[in-house]
N, C-alpha and C positions, 0 to 999 in steps of 0.2 A: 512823445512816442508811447505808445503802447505795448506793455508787454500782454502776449497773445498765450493763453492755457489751452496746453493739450499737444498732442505728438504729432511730429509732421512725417509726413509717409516714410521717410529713410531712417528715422527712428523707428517706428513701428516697424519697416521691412529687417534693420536689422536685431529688433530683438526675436522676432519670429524664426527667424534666420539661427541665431543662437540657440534656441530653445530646440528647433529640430534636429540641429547637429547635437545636442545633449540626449537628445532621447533616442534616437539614432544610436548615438556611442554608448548608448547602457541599457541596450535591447538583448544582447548578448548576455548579459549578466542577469537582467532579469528573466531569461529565458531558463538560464542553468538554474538559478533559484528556484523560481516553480518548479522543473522538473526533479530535481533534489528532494523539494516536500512532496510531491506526489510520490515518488517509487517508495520513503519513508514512512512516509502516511500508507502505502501498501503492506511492506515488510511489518508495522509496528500491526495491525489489524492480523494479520495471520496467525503472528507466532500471540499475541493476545487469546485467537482463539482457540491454537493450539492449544496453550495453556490452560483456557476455560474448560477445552474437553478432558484433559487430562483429571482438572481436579473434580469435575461432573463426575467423571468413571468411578475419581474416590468418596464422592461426596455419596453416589445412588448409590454404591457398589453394583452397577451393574455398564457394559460394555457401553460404549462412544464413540462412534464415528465421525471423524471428520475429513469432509468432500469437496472438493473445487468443481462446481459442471459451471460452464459457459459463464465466467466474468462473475462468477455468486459463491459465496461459502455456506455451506451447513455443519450443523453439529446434529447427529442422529443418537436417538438414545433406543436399545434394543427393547423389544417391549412383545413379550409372548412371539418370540420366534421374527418379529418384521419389525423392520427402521420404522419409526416416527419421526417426523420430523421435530425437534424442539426448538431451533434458531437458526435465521439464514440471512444473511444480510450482499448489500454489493458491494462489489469493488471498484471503482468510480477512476478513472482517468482514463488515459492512453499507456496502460499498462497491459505487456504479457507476461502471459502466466501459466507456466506448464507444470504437471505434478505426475512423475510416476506412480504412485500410487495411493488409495483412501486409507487410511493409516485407523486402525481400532485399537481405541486405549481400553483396556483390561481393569476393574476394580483391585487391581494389585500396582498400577501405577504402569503398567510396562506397556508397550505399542506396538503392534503387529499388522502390515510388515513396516520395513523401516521407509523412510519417505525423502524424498527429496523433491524441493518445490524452488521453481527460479523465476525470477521475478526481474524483468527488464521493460525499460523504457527509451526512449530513444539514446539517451547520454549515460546514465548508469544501469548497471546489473547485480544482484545477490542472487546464493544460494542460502535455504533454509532448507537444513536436515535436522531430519526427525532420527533419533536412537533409539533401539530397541528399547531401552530404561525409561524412554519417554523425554529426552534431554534434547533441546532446543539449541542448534547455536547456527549464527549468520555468517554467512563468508560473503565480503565484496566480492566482486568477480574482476 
């Protein structure tokens, strides 16, 4: 007799069978995963740029704003009386993003007015406030 290489259909149907119920049961976790590095990957990108405008304002000594309009950030540097723009980049996923207000940092380090920026996605939330001093900190929500 002959032994016969290769899988007979109830082999193949049940590893097939196995493999979807695995990916299936850890779709869930790969879903929180990605959504974790996204809202991350947002929060790390802001308070980054916060920080760039902050030390911009002491670097030029001269005033820095920083703007959220529509899903994009900028860093404005004051230049004979009007904003120029100096860097804007996006904000990439299925992230919202709300900001009371454009926050100008001062060549003395300090930031006016004070800012509060919240950042959610479907599974997590933060807040980042901005201090008058110019002091960054995150709160989960």
């Amino acid at each position: 007799m002959k032994n016969s290489r290769g899988l007979t259909v109830l082999e193949l149907l049940s590893a097939v069978t196995i493999g979807m119920f695995i990916l299936t049961s850890s779709f869930p976790i790969i879903s929180s995963f990605l959504s974790r590095i996204e809202i991350s990957t947002a929060v790390s990108s802001i308070t980054t740029h916060l920080s760039e405008a902050r030390y911009l304002s002491l670097a030029e000594s001269r005033k820095v704003r920083f703007r959220i309009v529509n899903r994009s950030g900028r860093l404005e540097i004051i230049n004979n009386h009007k904003w120029i723009n100096h860097k804007s980049w996006e904000i990439k996923g299925k992230i919202n993003i709300t900001c009371n207000a454009s926050p100008v940092f001062n060549p003395k380090g300090s930031a006016s007015p004070m800012c509060t920026i919240k950042i959610s996605n479907k599974m997590y939330s933060y807040k980042i406030t901005l201090s008058f001093a110019g002091r960054i900190r995150i709160t989960k929500l």
